[in-house]
N, C-alpha and C positions, 0 to 999 in steps of 0.2 A: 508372670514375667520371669523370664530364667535369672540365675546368679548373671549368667555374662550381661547379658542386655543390661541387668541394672548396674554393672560394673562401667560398664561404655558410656550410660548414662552419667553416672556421678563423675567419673572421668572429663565429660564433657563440660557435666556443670564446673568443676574444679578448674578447667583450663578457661574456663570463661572467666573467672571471676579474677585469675591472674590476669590473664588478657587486658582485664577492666583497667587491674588496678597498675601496670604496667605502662600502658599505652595510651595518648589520647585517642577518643572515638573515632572513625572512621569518616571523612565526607562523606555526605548524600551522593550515590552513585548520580554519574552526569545525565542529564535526559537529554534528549536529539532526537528528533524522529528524520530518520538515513534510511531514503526510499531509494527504487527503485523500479520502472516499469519492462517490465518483462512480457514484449511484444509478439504475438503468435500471428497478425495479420499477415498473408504474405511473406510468412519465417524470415520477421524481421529480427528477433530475436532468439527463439524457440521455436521451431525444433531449426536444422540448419535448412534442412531440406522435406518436403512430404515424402511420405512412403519408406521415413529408415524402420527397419528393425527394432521391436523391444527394446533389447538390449540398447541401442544407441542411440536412441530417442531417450532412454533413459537415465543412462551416463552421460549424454548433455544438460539430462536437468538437474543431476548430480551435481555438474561442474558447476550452473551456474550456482548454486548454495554456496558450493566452496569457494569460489569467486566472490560473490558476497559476505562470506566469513572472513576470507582475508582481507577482504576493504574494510573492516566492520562498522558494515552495512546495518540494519535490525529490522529492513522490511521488505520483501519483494511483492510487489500489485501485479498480479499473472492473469495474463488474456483468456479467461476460459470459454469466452463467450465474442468472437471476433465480426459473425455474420449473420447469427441466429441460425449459429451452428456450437458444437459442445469439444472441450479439447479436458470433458471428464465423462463419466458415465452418467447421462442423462436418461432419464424415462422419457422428456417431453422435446428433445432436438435429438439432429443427428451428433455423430461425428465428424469432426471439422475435415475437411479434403486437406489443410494444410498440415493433421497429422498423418493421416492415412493416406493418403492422396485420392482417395475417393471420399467424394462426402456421403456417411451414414455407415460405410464401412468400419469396424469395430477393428483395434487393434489382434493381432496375432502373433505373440501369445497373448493375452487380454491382458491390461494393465490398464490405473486407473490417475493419469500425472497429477491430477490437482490432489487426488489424496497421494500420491506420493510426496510429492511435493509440502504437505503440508507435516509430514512425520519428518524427514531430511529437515527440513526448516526450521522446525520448532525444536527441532534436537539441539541446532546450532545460537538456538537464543532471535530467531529470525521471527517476524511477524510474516501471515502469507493474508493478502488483500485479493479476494476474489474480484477481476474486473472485469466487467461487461459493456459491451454496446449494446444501449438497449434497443436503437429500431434501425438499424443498418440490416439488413436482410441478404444484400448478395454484393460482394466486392469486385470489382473490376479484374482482381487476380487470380480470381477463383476460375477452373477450372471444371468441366465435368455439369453433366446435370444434376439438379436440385434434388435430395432424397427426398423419398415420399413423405418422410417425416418431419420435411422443414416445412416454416409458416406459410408460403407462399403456396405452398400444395393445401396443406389443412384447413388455412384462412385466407383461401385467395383472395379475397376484399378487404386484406386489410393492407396489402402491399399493393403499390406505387411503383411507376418506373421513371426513374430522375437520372437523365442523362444514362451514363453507362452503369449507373446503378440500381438495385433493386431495394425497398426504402417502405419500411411498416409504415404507415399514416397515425400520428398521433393521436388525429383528430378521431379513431376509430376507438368507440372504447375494448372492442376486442381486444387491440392490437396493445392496447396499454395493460390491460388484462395478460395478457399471454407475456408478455415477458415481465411483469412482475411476479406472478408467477414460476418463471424460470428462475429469476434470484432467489422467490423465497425456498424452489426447490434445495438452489443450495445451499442457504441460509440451514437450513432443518439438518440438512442431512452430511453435512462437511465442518470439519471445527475451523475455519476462517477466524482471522480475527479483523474483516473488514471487508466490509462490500462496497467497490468501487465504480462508478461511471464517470467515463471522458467527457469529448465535448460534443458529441455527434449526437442532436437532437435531431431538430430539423437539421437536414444537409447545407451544407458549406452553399452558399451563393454560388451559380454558376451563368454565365453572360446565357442570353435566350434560352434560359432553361427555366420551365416554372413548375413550381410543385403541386401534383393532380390533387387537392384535395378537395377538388370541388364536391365530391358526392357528398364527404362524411362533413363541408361546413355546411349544404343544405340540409340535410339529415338536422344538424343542431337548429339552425334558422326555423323548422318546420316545428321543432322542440317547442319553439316557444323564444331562444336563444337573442339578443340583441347586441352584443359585441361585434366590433367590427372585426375583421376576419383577422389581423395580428394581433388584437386583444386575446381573442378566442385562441390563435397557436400559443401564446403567450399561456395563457388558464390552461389548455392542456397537458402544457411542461411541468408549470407550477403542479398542478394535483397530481403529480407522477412524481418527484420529487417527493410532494409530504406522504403521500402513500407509501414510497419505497420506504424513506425513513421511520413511519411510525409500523409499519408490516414489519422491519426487521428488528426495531427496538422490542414489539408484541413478541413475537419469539425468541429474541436471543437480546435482552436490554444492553449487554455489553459488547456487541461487534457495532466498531467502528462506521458507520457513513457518510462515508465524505465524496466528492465530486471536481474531475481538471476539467475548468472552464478555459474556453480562449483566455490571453491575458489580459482583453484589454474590454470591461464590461462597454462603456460606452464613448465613443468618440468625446474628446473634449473634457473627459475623467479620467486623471485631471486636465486641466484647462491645456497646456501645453503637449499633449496628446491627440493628434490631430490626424494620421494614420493609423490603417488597420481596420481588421473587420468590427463592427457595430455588434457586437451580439444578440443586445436588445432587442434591436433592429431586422437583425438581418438573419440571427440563429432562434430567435423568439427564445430565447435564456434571459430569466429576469434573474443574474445571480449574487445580485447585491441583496434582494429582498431573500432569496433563502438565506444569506449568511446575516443579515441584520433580525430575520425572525428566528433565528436558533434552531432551523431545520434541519440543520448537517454540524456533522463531527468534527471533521474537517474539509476544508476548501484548499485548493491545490490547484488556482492560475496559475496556464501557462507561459511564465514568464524567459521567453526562449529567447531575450534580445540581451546583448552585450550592457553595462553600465555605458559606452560611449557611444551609442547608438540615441542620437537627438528623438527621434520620430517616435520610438518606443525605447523611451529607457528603463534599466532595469533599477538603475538607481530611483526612480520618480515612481514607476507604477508598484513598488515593493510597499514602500511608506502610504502610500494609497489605498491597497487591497488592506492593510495593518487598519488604517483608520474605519474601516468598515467595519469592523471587527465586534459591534456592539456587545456582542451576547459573549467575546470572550472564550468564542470554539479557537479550534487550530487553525492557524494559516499554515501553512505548507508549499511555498511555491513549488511548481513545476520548471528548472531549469535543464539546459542544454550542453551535456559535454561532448556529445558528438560534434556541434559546431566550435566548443571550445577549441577541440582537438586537431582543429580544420586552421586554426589561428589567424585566419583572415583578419584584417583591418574592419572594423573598430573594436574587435577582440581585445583584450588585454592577453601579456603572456599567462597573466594568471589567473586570469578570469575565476575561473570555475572558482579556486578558495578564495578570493576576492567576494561576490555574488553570496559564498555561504559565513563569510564573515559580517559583510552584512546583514541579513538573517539573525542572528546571533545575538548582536548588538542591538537591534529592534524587535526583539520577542521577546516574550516572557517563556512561552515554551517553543522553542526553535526550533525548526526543521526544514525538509526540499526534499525532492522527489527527481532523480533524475531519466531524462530522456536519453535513451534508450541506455537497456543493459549491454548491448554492440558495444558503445564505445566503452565503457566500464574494462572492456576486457583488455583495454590496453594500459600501458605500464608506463607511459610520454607521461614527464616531468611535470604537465602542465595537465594533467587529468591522474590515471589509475597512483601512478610514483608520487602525485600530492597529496592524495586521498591516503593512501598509506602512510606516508612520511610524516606529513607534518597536520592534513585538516583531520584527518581521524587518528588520531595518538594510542586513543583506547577505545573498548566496546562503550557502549550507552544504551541506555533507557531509554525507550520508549515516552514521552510526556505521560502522564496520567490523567484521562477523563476524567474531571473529578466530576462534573455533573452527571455521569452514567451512574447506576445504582450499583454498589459493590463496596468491599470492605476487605482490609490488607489482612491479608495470611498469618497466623500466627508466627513469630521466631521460631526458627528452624533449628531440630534438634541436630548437629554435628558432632563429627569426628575428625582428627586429624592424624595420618599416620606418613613416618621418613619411608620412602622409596630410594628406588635407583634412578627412578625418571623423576623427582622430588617432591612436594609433599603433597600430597594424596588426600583431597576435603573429600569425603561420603556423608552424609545426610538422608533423614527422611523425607521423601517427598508428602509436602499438606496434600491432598487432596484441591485445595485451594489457592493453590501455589500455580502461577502461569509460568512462569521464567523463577530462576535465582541468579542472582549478582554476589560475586566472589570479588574480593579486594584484597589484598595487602598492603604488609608494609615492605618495603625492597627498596635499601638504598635510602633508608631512615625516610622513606615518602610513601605515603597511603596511594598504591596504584589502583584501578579498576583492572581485575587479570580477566575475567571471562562474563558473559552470560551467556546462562543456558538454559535447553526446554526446565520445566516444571516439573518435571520427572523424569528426567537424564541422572539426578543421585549420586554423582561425583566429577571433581575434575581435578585437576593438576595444576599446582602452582612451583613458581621458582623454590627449590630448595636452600634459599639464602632469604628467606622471608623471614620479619618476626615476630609479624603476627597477623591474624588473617579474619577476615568478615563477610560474614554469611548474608544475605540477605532475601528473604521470599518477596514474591512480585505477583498481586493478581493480574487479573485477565483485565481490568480496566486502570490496573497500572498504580493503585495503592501498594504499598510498601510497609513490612513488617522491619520492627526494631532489626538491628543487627544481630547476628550470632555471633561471638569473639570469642579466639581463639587461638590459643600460645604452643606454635607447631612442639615437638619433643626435642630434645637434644640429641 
């Protein structure tokens, strides 16, 4: 070790132990989990339009980080998987036609968003949630022929045609094969910190429309099979759920698995709930029983309705989806500021921080996921100007899995030096280390000033601080003691 290093070190330890004995301790940075879905179906989200340019397909995905960073946000769930098609570099789909405009065509200059995406993000202290549709096969929006390399070419028998859309059959185990498969490709080969699926199993009910799966439920019948044929969709969702989760925990024990169910699991739960699709029923999602068996990470109902809305409220089915809760994973509602922003009757003006206040006060570890990042990009009093002003104050924490395996970081060796931009924390990054949380004190009050990636290795704080706290953050959200630290005169 040089003289300097061990000069920087004793340094550091010397200012720590002022620090100690100067200041009380620092609060436990805030935990939240401050989602985000980042829609590529139809550039509902991402990109604005098919067929830009590098460059500006990729400065849009910039913004959306930086947009995220200034709401502080700490998670975006990005579409990479919209039709059983790929919006990254896949060996086993095409490329999606809604970035390219053709499907299967590769970008030019080649570039690769989810891992772009996933270095911008993590730089910024952001979690990125790889999400997928797992057996939606061809969208209504899509344009252009199938590339040779999508499912419906490779495994013609295991898609379906439902209505105007084109539709893997669960009941094929191929077809549950082939896109579990496609997650655990990204699962392996992209650092995610969360693999995500919607609500789209079987398709949404549509009036005289029935779903062809007759070959693949006689196929089971002939098995051997005795379930009646919604029991049997039902077992096929079920075993594709525990397989996704126990496939990705096998490879990577600490990326998140969690799933947005419709919000409302079953007519009449609770009792006063009496509108609304049946999902049970009618999407064969049994998703009470994965969150009371402790299959998922987290759950993230779609809870899109107003608290004054009688028929589905958000006040009644919030404290409901909480009561299912057995095992103690993450709730996470899915909410709506696109319709916030729309302020229609039975909206509240304030919906949106209203919805995440309660959240808040009924969780132990609290969080919401909002629909769509579209509206996010506006700055109306009653959406992006609340999120910044007053419901997001400071950055947060991620909750911490504590049932995932994993152990907190060592304390983080620090330095702190006066600038012209003010004072200037550097540190080594652990190897072990997912995120660091930086605090002061400013204004005689312990703030939260940043988080950032695991190996970002400095940032900037107020130069009126006076005194400052390090803190390492692994990858399943344990948390190493503080570093303290008494800036210079």
């Amino acid at each position: 070790m040089s003289r300097l290093v061990a000069l920087l070190l004793a340094c550091s330890w010397t200012l720590s132990v002022l620090a100690a004995q100067t200041f009380a301790p620092p609060p436990r940075v805030e935990r939240e989990f401050r989602g985000a879905w980042v829609a590529t179906v139809d550039n509902i989200d991402w990109p604005s339009k098919p067929g830009l340019s590098t460059a500006a397909a990729r400065d849009e995905l910039d913004a959306v980080v930086a947009r995220a960073s200034q709401l502080r946000l700490n998670a975006l769930l990005f579409q990479v998987r919209p039709a059983a098609d790929a919006m990254y570099e896949s060996r086993l789909e095409p490329w999606s036609m809604w970035l390219t405009g053709v499907q299967g065509k590769a970008p030019q200059p080649a570039w690769d968003p989810l891992a772009h995406l996933i270095v911008t993000a993590h730089r910024a202290g952001i979690e990125v949630h790889a999400w997928f549709n797992p057996y939606r096969a061809r969208h209504p929006a899509s344009q252009g022929p199938l590339a040779a390399t999508h499912v419906a070419n490779k495994l013609p028998g295991t898609c379906v045609t439902f209505g105007k859309y084109l539709w893997m059959d669960p009941g094929q185990p191929l077809a549950a094969r082939w896109s579990l498969d496609v997650i655990a490709d990204v699962v392996a080969r992209y650092d995610i910190d969360g693999v995500h699926l919607d609500d789209y199993f079987y398709p949404y009910p549509e009036k005289g429309v029935v779903f062809a799966d007759d070959a693949s439920f006689r196929d089971y019948q002939r098995q051997g099979g005795k379930l009646l044929r919604d029991d049997w969709r039902r077992r096929n969702i079920d075993d594709f759920v525990y397989r996704l989760a126990t496939e990705t925990h096998a490879k990577k024990p600490w990326v998140k698995v969690g799933i947005s169910p419709f919000g409302i699991a079953r007519r009449g739960q609770p009792a006063n709930i009496q509108a609304g699709i049946d999902q049970f029923a009618d999407l064969y999602a049994d998703v009470v029983k994965w969150q009371t068996s402790g299959w998922l990470d987290y759950l993230s109902p779609q809870l899109y309705w107003p608290i004054d809305q009688k028929a589905q409220s958000f006040a009644i089915l919030l404290p409901w989806w909480l009561s299912q809760n057995k095992k103690q994973r993450f709730l996470w509602p899915g909410i709506n500021p696109g319709r916030a922003l729309q302020g229609k009757a039975p909206w509240r003006p304030d919906e949106l921080a209203q919805q995440i206040e309660l959240i808040r006060t009924q969780d132990r570890a609290p969080g919401h996921i909002h629909f769509s990042f579209k509206a996010l990009r506006s700055d109306a009093p009653n959406v992006g100007g609340a999120l910044r002003q007053r419901v997001y104050p400071a950055p947060a924490l991620v909750p911490a899995a504590t049932w995932l395996p994993g152990t907190a970081p060592p304390t983080p060796t620090a330095q702190v030096q006066r600038t012209d931009a003010g004072l200037a924390v550097s540190w080594t990054p652990a190897t072990t280390a997912r995120w660091h949380a930086v605090q002061a004190i400013v204004e005689r009050k312990w703030r939260t000033i940043a988080v950032v990636g695991g190996d970002t290795g400095s940032t900037v704080v107020p130069g009126s601080a006076q005194a400052i706290a390090l803190t390492a953050v692994g990858n399943t959200g344990l948390a190493s003691e503080p570093r303290l630290l008494t800036p210079p005169r």
